[in-house]
Structure formats: structure tokens, C-alpha cells
Backbone as CSV, one residue per row, in Angstrom:
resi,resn,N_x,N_y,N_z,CA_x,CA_y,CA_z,C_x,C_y,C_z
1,UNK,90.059,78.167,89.843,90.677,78.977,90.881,91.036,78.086,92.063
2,UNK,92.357,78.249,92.601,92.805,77.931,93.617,92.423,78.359,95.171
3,UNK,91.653,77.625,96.072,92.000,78.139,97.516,92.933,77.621,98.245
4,UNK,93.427,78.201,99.023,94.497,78.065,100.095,94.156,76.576,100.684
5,UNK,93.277,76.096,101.571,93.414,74.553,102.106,93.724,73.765,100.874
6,UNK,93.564,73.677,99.769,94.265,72.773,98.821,95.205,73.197,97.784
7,UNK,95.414,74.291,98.681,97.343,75.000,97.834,98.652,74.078,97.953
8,UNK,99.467,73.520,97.415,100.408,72.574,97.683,101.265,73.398,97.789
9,UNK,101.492,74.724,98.453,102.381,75.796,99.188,102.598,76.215,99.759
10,UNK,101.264,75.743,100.956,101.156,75.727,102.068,102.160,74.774,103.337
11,UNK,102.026,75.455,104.401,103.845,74.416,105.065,102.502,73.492,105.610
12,UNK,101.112,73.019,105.404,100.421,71.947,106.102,100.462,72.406,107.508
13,UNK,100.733,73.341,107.802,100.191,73.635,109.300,98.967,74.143,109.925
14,UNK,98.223,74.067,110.496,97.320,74.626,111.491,97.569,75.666,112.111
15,UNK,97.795,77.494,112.148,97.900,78.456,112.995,96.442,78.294,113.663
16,UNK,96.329,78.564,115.040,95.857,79.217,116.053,94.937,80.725,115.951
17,UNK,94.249,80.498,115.375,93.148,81.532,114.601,91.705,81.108,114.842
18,UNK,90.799,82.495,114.822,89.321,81.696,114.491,89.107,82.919,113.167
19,UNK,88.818,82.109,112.235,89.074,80.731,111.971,90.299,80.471,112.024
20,UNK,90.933,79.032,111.850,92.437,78.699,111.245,92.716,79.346,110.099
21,UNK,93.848,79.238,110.221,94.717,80.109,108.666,95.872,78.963,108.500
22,UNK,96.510,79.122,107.599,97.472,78.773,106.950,98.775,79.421,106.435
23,UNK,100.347,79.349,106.651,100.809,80.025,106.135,101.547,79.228,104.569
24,UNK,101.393,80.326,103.638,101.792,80.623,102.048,103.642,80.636,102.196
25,UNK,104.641,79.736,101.728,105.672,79.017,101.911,106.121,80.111,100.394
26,UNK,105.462,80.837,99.689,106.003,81.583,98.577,106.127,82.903,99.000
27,UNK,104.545,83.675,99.993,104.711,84.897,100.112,105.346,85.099,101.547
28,UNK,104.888,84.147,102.317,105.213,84.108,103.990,103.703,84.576,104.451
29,UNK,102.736,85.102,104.092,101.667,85.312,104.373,100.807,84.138,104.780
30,UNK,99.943,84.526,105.830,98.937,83.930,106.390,97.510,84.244,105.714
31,UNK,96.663,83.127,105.802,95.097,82.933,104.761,94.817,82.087,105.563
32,UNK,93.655,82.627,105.444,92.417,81.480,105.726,92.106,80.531,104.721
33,UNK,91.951,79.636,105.263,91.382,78.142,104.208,90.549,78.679,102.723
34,UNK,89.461,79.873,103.557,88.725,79.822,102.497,88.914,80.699,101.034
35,UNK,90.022,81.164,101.671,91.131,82.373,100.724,91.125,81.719,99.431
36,UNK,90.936,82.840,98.460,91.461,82.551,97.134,93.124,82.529,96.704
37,UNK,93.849,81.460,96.096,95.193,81.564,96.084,95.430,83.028,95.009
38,UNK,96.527,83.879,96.169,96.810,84.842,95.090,98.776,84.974,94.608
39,UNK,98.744,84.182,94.824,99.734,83.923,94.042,100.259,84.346,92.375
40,UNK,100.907,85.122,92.169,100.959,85.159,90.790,102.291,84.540,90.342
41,UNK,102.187,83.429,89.370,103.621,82.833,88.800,104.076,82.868,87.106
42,UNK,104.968,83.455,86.775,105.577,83.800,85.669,105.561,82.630,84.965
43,UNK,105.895,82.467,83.855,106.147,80.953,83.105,107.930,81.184,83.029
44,UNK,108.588,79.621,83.149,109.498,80.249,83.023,110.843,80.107,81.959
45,UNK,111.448,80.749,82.265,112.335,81.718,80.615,113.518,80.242,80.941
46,UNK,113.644,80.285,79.718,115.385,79.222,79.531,116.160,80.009,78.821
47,UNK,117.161,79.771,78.920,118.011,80.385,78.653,119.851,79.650,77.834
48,UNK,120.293,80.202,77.768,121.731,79.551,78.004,123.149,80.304,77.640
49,UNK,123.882,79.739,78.783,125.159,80.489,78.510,125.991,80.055,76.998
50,UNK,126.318,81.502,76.947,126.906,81.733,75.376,128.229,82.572,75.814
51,UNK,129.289,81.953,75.054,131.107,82.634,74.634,130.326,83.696,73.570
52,UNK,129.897,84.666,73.359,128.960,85.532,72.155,130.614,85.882,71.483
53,UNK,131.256,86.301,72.810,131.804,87.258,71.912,133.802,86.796,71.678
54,UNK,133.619,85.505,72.356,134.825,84.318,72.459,135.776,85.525,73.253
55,UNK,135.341,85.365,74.092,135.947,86.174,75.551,136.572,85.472,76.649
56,UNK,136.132,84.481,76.602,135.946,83.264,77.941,135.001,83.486,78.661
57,UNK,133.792,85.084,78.737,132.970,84.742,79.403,131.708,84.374,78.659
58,UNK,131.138,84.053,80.117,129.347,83.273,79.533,128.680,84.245,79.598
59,UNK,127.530,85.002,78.961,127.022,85.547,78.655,125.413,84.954,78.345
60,UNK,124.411,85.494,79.382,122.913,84.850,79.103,122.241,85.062,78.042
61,UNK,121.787,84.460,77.538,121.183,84.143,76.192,120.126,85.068,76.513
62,UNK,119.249,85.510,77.098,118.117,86.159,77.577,118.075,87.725,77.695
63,UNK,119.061,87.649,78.626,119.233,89.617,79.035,120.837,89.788,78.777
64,UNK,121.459,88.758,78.473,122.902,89.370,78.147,123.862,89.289,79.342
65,UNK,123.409,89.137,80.714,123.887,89.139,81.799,125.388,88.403,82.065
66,UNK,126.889,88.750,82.398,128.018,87.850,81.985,128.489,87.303,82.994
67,UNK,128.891,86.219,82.754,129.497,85.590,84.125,131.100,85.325,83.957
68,UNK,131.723,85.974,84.421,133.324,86.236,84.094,133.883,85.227,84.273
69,UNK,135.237,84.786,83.134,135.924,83.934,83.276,136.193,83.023,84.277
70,UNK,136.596,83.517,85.553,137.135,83.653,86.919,136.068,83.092,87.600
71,UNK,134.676,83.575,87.305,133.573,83.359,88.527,133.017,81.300,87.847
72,UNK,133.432,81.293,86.746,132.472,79.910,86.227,132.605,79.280,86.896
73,UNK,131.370,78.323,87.169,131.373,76.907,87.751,129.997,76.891,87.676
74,UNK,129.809,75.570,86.679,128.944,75.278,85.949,127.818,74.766,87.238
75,UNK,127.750,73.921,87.946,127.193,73.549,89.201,126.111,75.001,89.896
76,UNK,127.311,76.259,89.719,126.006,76.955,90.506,125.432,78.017,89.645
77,UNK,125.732,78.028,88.474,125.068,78.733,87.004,124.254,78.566,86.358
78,UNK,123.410,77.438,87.244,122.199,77.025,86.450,121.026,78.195,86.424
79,UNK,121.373,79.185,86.982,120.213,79.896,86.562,121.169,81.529,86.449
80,UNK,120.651,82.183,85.432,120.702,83.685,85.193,120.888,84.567,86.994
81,UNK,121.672,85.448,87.099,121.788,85.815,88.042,120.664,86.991,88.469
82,UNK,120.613,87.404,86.887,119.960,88.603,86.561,118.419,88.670,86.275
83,UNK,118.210,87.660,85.239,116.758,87.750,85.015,115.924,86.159,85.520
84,UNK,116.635,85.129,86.104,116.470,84.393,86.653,116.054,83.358,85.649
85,UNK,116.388,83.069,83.990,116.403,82.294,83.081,116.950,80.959,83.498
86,UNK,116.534,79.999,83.169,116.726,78.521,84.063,117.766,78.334,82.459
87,UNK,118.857,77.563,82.838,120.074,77.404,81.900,119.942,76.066,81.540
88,UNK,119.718,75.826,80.036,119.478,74.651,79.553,121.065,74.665,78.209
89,UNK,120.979,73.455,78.183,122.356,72.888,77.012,121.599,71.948,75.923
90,UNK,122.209,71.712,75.044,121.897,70.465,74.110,121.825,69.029,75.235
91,UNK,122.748,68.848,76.263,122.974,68.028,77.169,121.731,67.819,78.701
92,UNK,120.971,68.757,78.332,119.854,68.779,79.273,120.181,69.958,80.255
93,UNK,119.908,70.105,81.542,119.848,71.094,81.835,121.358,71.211,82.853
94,UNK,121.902,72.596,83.082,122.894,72.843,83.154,123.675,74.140,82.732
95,UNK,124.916,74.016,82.848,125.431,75.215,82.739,125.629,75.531,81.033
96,UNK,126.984,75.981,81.514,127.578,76.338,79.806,128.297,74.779,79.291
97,UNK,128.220,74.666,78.285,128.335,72.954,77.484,129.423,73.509,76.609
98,UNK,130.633,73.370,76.284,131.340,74.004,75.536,131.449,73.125,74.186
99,UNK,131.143,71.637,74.909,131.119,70.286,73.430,129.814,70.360,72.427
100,UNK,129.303,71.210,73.539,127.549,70.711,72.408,127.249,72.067,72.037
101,UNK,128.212,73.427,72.180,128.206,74.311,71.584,129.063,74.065,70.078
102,UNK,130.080,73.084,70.423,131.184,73.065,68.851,130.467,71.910,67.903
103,UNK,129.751,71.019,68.218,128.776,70.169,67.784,127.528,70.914,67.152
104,UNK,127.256,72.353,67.731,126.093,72.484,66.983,126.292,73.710,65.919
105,UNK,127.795,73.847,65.640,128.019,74.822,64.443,128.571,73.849,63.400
């Protein structure tokens, strides 16, 4: 179990408390040192954009979520809009790969 003085989520500050507290950089909440971290963190989902249905759009591998023709740009698609799936390629991580989609049929 995690306490708060050796949480690496903490912003390292000192609040003005008796005792001191600390503020949590995930919840915005303030703890005391001697606080148990309550943090809860998901593991997380990969995903990747897919042409499913040779539309021109990308479509998340995960929840289905589409990203329209018009809106692509691979740079800020690295993650699901919807279910927040981190977007991986044959090419490492990233958007939609259209070469290492025709490479892997």
C-alpha cells in the first residue's frame, strides 16, 4: 500500500496545515502524509484505428468509436476519444498506419 509522502503524484509541495498535507496532481485533493493513496487506476486498453468498413473513416478497435474522414490527423488520434484506448500500429505507437494495415493482410 501506498501513502501519500511517497506518492510520485504529489506536486512535492508543503501546504500550510497541522499537520502538513499534500496536494494529489490526479484528484486535486489534499492528504496528509500519513494518508493511504486512494487512487484507483485502470490498466490500460490499446487499441487501433481500423477502415472496418473501407469508408475512409477510422473506427476504434475497442468501442467502435469513428473518426471521420475530414477530422484525421494522425498526431492528435493517439488516443480513443471515447473510451480512452491508447492507439497502437504494427509501427509502434500512433495513429491509423494505412502501410502496415496492407502488409498485414
Amino acid at each position: 500500500m501506498k501513502y501519500c509522502n511517497s506518492c510520485e503524484y504529489t506536486d512535492n509541495l508543503m501546504y500550510t496545515s497541522l499537520p502538513p498535507q499534500v496536494k494529489c496532481t490526479i484528484t486535486g485533493e489534499f492528504h496528509y502524509l500519513s494518508e493511504k493513496c486512494n487512487v484507483k487506476f485502470e490498466p490500460v486498453r490499446l487499441g487501433r484505428w481500423e477502415d472496418t468498413y473501407n469508408d475512409g473513416n477510422w473506427h476504434c478497435s475497442e468501442c467502435g468509436a469513428i473518426v471521420e474522414k475530414d477530422e484525421q490527423d494522425r498526431h492528435f488520434w493517439r488516443r480513443c476519444y471515447h473510451c480512452g484506448a491508447v492507439m497502437v500500429s504494427l509501427m509502434g505507437l500512433g495513429g491509423y498506419n494505412k502501410e502496415s494495415d496492407d502488409e498485414s493482410k
